[in-house]
N, C-alpha and C positions, 0 to 999 in steps of 0.2 A: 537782365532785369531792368537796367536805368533804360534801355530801348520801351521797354513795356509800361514803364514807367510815365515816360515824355509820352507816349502815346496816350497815353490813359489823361496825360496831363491837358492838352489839347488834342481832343480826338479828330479822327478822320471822318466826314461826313456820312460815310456808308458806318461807322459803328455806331453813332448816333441813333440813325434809321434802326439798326438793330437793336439799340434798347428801348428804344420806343416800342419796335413791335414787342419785345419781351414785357416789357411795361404793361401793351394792352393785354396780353394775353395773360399775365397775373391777376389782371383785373378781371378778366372775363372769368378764369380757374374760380376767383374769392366768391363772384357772384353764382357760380353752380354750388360749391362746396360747401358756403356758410348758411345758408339756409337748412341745411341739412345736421344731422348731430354725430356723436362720437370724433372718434378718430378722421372724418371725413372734414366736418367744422375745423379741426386743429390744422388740417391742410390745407382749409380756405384761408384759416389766420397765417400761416406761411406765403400761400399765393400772396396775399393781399401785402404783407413786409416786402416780397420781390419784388411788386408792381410798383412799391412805395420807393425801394434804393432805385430801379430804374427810369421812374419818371426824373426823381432827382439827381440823378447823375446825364440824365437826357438833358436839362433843364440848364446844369451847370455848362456840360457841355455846349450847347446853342451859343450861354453866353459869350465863352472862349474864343469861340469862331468867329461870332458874330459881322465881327468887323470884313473880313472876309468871305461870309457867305452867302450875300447877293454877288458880285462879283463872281462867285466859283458858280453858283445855280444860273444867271446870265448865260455865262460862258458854254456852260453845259446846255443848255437849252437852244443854243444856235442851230439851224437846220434842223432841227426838230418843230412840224409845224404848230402841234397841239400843246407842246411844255411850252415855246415861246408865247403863244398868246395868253396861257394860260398864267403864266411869272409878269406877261406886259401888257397885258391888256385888262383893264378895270372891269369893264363891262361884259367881256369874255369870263370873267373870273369869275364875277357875281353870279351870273347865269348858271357857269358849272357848276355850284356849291348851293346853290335854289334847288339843279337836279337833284345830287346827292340828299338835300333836305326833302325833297320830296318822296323820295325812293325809305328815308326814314320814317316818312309819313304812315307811306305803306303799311312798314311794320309795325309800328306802334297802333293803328287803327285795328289791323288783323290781330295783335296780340291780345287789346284790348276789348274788340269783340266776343274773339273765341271764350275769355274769363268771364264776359258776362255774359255767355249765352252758355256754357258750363253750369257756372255758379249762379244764376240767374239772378246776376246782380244789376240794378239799376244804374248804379256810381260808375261800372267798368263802359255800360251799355252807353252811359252818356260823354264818356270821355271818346268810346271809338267816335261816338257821334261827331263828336270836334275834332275828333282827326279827321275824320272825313271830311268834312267841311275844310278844312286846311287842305286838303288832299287839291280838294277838288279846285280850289281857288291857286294853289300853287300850279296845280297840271295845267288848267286853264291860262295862264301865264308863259310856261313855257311853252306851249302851243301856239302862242298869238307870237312869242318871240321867233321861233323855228318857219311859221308863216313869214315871217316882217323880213326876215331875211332872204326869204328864196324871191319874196315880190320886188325887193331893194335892187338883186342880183337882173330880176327880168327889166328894170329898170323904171320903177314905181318912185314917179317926185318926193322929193325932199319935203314937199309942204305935204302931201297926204300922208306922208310916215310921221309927220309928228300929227297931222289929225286922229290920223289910227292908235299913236301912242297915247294923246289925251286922253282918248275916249276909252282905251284899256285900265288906264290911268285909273278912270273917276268908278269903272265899274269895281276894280279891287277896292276903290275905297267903299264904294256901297257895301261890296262882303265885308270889310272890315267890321261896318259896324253892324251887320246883322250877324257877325261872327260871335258878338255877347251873347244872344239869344241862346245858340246851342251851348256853349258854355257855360252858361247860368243854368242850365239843369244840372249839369254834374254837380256845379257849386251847394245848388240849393239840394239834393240829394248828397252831397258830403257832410252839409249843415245839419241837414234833420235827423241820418245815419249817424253821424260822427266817425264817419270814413275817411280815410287818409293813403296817400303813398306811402307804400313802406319800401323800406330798405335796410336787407338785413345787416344787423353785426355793423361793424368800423363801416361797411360801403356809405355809408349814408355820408360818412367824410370826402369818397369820392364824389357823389353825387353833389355835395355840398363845392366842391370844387368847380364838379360842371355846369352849373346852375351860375354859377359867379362868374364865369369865365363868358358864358353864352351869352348872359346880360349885357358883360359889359362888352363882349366884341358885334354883340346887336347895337348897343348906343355907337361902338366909334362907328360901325358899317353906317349907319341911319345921320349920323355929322356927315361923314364924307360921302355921301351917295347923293346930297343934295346940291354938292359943287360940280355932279354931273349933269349936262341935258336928258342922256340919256333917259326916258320915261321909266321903262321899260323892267329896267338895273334898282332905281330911284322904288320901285313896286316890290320889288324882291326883298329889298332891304328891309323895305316898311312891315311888311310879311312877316319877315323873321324877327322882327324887334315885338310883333305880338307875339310870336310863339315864344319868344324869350321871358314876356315877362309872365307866360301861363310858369313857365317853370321855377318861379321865384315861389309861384304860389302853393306848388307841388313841394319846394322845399319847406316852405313854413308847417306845411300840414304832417311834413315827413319830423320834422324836426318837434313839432307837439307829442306827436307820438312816439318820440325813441326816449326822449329826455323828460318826460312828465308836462306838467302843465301848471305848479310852482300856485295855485290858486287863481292861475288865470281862466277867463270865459273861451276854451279854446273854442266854441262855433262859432260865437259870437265874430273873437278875433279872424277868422276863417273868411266869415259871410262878409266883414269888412274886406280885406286885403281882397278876396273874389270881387268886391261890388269896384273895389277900385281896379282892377286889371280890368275889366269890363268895361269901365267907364274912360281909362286911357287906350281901351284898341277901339272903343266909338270915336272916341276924339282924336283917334290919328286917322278914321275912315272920314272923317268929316274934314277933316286939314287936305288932306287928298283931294276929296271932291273939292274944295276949295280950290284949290292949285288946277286940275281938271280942267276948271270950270276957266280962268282965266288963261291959262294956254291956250285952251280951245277958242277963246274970247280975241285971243293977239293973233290968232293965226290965221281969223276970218278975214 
């Protein structure tokens, strides 16, 4: 017992990994179960307490280790080509997690369509719209990066890779700011609808978590990705720090709806928080082209 004990007290890094997936997979159980009623709901409210002790005990756990587990994942990572670049390499790292976001893209575009071409809803119709549009500005990214690198290897100068990165550069920020456009339909049809995210039952507490969490590891990515040169890494960020803050807006909308609206104008407040996430991913497509424009400018 005191062995299982100390174990349990500072865990091993593989039991970790395993609360976490048990973690995710409560959370995934809550979200089929609870939308649903009877005795099936009651076993979404159980999923959703499982997922709850093991994120927290994941959470405790990290900390425990903490001090030791760069060092232990380093060390593991040696001879291995793809964990070592991936734990030591910034710009390796940013790239893989742009894929993974893109590959999310997918799914949220396809989910979001298939709902409004079902339900022949305008709200779902214009949200796949801005997934796709995110789709396609992320894909087109990793493309230009997967080129830059096989033409580096054939041995393409150091001054035309960062010409080529400029000019990648300045076209994501032109998307950025023509990315309000498709997003302000969804907005201005949640506004005149009074449509919202939902999220059934306690989820909307995880979702509230991941909304928080996404935000804020888009602002540190979007600080530290600008004390890189790399262009390329510096695009990715910027990218995800707009799709971050759509999700703040999805939380507000989800959170008018679960908890009342207390006498507040909730379209009103909707059409405001939308007009501003609009107006900060035009202004970081504009900062962009700014920055673009003067690379481009030093490097002639």
């Amino acid at each position: 017992m005191k062995k299982l004990f100390d174990a349990l007290k500072t865990p091993p890094l593989w039991l970790l990994c395993l609360t976490a997936v048990c973690a995710a997979g409560g959370l995934v159980g809550a979200g089929l179960l609870l939308p649903r009623a009877g005795a099936a709901q009651a076993w979404g409210y159980v999923c959703l307490s499982v997922a709850g002790v093991f994120f927290v005990y994941t959470v405790y756990g990290g900390i425990r280790i903490f001090p030791d587990l760069n060092g232990r994942v380093m060390a593991w990572s040696e001879g291995k080509p793809f964990w070592g670049r991936l734990f030591r390499e910034y710009g390796f790292r940013a790239i893989f997690f742009a894929a993974c976001s893109f590959f999310l893209n997918v799914a949220f575009a396809a989910y979001n369509g298939a709902i409004g071409v079902l339900n022949r809803s305008v709200w779902f119709g214009a949200l796949a719209a801005y997934y796709v549009f995110l789709l396609v500005l992320r894909g087109s990214l990793l493309a230009y990066h997967a080129a830059r690198r096989k033409k580096i290897r054939r041995g393409q100068t150091e001054e035309k890779t960062r010409r080529g990165d400029a000019k990648v550069y300045l076209i994501c920020g032109v998307f950025l700011v023509l990315l309000p456009a498709a997003l302000s339909v969804a907005i201005a049809q949640m506004v005149s609808a009074n449509e919202a995210f939902v999220h059934a039952g306690l989820t909307i507490y995880v979702y509230a978590l991941y909304a928080f969490v996404k935000i804020g590891v888009a602002v540190y990515n979007f600080v530290k990705a600008r004390k890189t040169d790399e262009m390329t890494v510096r695009a990715a960020k910027n990218i995800s720090l707009a799709d971050a803050m759509v999700s703040v807006l999805a939380l507000q909308t989800a959170m008018f709806r679960e908890f009342g609206t207390g006498g507040i104008n909730v379209p009103m407040m909707n059409a405001v928080t939308g007009a501003a996430v609009c107006a900060l991913t035009a202004a970081l497509g504009v900062f962009m082209i700014a920055v673009a424009a003067k690379k481009t400018k030093q490097s002639e």
